[in-house]
N, C-alpha and C positions, 0 to 999 in steps of 0.2 A: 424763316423765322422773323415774325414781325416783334421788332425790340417794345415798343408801346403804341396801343391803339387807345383815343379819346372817343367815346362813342356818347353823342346826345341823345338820350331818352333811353333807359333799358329798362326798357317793358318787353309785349311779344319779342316783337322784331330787334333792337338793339341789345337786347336780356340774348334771345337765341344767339343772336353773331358771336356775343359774347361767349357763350356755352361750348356753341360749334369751335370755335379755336382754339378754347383752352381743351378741349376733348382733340382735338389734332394734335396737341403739343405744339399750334402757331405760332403763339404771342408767348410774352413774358411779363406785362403789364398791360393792365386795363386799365384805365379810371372814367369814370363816367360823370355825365354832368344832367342835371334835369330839374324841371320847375316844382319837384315838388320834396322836401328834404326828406318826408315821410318814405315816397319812394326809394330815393338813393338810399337810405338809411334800408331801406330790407336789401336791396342789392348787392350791398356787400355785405351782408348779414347772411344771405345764401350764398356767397362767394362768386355773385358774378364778374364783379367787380371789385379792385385793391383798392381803390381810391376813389373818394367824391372830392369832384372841380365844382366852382360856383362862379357862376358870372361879376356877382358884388363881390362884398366885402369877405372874405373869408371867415368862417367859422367855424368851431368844433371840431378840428382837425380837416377841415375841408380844405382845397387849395385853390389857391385863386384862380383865375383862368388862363393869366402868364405861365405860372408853373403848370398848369393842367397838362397844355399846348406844350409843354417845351421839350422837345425830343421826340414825338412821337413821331410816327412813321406815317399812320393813318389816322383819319378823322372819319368817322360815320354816323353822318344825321339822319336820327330815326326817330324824328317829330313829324306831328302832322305836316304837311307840306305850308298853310300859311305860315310856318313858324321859321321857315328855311331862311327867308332874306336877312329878319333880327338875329338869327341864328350863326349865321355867316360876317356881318356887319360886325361882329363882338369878338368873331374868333380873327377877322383881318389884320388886327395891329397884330397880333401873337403868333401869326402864322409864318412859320421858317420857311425856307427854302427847299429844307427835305420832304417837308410832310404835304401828303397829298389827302386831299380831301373828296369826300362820295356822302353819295347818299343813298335812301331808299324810299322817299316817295313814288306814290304811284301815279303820279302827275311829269312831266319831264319839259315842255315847251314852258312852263311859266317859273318852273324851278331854274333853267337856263339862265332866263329874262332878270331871276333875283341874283343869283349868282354873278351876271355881269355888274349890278348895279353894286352888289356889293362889295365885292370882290377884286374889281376892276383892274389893272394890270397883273393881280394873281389869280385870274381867272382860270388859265392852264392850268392849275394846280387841282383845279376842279373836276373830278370825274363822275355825273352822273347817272347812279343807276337804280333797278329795283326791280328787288327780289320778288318772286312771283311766288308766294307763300304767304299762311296764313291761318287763324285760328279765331273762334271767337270772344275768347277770352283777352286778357288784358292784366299790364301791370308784372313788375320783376318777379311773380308767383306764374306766372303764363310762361315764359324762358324754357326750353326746352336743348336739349346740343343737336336733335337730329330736324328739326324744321327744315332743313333747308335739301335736307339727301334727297339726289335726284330731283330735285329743283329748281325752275331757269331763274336766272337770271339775266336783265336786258342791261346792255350797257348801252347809251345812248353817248357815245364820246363826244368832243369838243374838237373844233378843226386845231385849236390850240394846245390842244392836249401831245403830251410825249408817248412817244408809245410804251415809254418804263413805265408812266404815270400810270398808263393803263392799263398795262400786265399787271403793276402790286396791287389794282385793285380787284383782278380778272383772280388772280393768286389766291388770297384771302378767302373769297367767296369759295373756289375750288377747296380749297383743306376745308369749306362745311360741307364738301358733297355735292354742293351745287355744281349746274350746266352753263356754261355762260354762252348768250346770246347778244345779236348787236343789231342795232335799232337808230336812225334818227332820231331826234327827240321828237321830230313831226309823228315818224311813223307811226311810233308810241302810242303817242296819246290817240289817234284814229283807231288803232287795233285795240286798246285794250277801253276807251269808251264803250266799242260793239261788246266785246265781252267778259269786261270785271265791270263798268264804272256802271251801265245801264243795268243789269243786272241787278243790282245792289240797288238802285234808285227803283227797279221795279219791285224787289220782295218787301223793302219797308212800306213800299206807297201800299202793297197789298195786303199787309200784319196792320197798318194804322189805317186802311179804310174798314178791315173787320171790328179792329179793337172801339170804334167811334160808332156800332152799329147797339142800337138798344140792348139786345139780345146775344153782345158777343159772349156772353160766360154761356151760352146755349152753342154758339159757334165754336168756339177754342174746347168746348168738351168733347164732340168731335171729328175737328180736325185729327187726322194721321198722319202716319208716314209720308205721303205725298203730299200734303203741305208742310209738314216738320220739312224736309229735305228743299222744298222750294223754296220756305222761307230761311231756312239756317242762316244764311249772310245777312239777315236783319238785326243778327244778335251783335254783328260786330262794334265798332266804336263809330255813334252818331258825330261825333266832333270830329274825328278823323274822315269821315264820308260826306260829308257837309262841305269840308275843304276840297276834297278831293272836286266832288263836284261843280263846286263853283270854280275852283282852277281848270277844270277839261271842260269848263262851261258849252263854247265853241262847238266841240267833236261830239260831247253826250247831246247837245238840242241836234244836232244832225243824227243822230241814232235814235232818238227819242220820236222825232219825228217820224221816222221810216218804220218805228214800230207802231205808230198808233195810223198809221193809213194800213199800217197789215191788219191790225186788231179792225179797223173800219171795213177793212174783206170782209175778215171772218162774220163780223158781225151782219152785213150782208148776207153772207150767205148763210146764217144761222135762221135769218129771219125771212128766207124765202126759201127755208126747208131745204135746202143745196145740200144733199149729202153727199154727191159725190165731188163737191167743191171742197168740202169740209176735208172726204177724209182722203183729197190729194194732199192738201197741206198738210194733214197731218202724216202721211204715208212718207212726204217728202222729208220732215223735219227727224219720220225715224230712220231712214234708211241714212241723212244726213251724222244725224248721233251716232247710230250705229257705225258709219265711216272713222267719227273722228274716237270712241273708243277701242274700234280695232288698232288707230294707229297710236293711240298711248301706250298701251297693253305692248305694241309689237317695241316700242322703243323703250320702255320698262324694262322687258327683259332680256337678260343679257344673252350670249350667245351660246350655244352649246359647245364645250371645248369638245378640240376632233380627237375621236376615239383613236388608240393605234390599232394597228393593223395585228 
């Protein structure tokens, strides 16, 4: 039972956590804190949230950020990832000695790098990580309690880190259902460039080169299901992928790159009628798919208990 969790930003992701522990019976206070009063103000309006914290001056029953901070157990920042460093820099003077702090960007080597400057002698107290979940929607109306069931989650620990520090953060996530996972913050960012960060730079680049075409209200009529499903991750939050991007700057041009000398194959071999060049790659990327949905599927479901005799 976590006595009080302060979570910055409860929209999807800080809204869910929120949901998912009061739906465990984890926590016993929330208060949340966020740039926008509009927001908090629905947040505990839907009850994801007891209390709005504010960085100024206190208002309206809001509490300052001393009080926010004081007693809690956990801290979890669920801003876009440029916002981590100012985000950390405001909570250091107020941060005790109990409470440990995480996060959920999907960036983890530059969140590190803020975290040190910020944070600096209480750096240990720092555990970051993030949830591998997600929706397109947005804002304390997007909050769902079950986002996270059967969900990984990467911890990327800190050589400074306790290993208490890290189980209460390992805990938490666990009472939403989540899988916890462990990562470098190097590793991180290389693995999930190749498969969330480029991804996502590739369906928007491919929704705004149609949307900039004369004739897209002739194109988007019809498009289907195979490009509804390509593109879905275009719908998510431009400012938050924006960030993201420019933070895994590094790992996504190295991915980026590997994908447009594949696409300059294909396109070779499109344009010298190669079809049986074509349709290795393509045989290969389905037998590949096919691999990694059989092994979802097999770890999804749970075991069959053994019959008696």
């Amino acid at each position: 039972m976590l006595n009080k969790v302060v979570i910055f930003g409860v929209g999807l992701i800080g809204g869910s956590f929120a949901r998912s522990l009061r739906k465990a019976g984890a926590v016993r206070e929330i208060v949340g804190v966020g740039r926008s009063a509009t927001s908090m103000a629905r947040a505990k309006e839907l009850g994801i949230i007891d209390a709005i914290g504010v960085s100024g001056a206190a208002a309206d029953g809001a509490l300052p950020l001393a009080d926010a901070l004081h007693g809690a157990d956990l801290v979890l920042l669920a801003a876009p990832v440029a916002q981590t460093e100012a985000i950390l820099a405001s909570i250091a003077p107020h941060l005790q000695a109990g409470t440990v702090v995480t996060d959920a960007g999907s960036t983890k080597s530059d969140v590190v790098a803020s975290a040190r400057r910020a944070l600096g002698s209480k750096v240990a107290q720092f555990v970051p990580g993030h949830p591998i979940a997600g929706r397109e929607t947005n804002g304390p109306d997007a909050a769902i309690d079950n986002l996270y069931v059967g969900k990984k989650v990467v911890l990327t620990a800190l050589a400074e880190n306790s290993e208490t520090d890290v189980e209460r953060v390992a805990a938490a996530w666990r009472a939403c259902d989540a899988i916890i996972h462990r990562l470098t913050p190097e590793e991180h960012d290389k693995v999930f460039a190749a498969v969330s960060h480029l991804p996502h730079l590739l369906a928007y680049a491919l929704v705004d080169d149609i949307a900039r075409k004369p004739h897209a209200d002739l194109l988007f009529q019809y498009a289907a299901s195979g490009f509804r499903d390509f593109t879905r991750i275009a719908g998510s939050s431009p400012e938050m992928w924006r960030d993201i991007s420019l933070a895994n700057q590094p790992a996504l041009l190295a991915e980026l790159d590997a994908y447009m000398a594949q696409l300059t194959v294909l396109r070779a071999q499109l344009a010298a009628n190669d079809g049986a060049g074509l349709e290795q790659v393509y045989s290969n990327a389905q037998h590949a798919r096919h691999q990694w949905i059989t092994a979802i599927e097999a770890a999804e479901t749970p075991p069959s208990p053994d019959k008696a005799d």
